[in-house]
N, C-alpha and C positions, 0 to 999 in steps of 0.2 A: 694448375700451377706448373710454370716451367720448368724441366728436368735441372736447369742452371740452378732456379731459384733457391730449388734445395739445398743445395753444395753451398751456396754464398749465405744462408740462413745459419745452416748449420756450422759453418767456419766463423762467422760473425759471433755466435753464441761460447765458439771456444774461447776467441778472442775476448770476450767478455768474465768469461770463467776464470782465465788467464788472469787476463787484469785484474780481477779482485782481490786476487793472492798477491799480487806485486809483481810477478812475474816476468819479464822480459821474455819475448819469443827464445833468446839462445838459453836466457835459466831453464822454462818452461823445458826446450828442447832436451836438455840434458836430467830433465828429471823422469822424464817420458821416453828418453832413449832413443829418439828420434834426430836424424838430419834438422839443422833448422831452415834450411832448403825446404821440406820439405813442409812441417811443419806452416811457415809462413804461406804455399802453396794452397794445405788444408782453408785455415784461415780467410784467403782471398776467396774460394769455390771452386778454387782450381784443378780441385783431386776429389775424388770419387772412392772416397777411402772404406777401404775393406771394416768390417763387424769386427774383427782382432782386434784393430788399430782403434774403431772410437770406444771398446772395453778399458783399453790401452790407456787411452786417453780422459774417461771417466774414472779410473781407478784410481791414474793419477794426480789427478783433481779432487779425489777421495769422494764423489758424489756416483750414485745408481745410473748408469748407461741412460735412462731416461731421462733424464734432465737436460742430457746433451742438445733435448729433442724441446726444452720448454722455452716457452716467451719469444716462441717466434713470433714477429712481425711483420707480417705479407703485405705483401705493394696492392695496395686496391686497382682493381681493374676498369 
């Protein structure tokens, strides 16, 4: 797996998490204390985001750091 892949799996999956709450990236960002710069960055695979940040970000999702990591769907090779 491409080092990229992870990042854009893993932003995909927030983005997902996101939405099911109703969230808009700038709600989302203001719950999470984050830029929504930034934020939408994660999201895309853009950022290579530090263990703090996706604690951060499961917390406030209110789901275990693990999940952040489920239902990936890999590009067949």
């Amino acid at each position: 797996m491409d080092k990229s892949d992870v990042k854009v799996l893993f932003g995909r999956r927030i983005r997902e998490l996101r939405k099911a709450r109703g969230w808009s990236q700038e709600e989302f960002a203001l719950h999470v204390d984050m830029d929504r710069s930034y934020v939408g960055s994660v999201e895309r695979g853009e950022r290579n985001i530090s263990l703090e940040n996706i604690c951060l970000i499961a917390e406030t999702l209110e789901v275990p750091p693990s999940e952040l990591f489920e239902n990936w769907r890999l590009a067949e090779s």
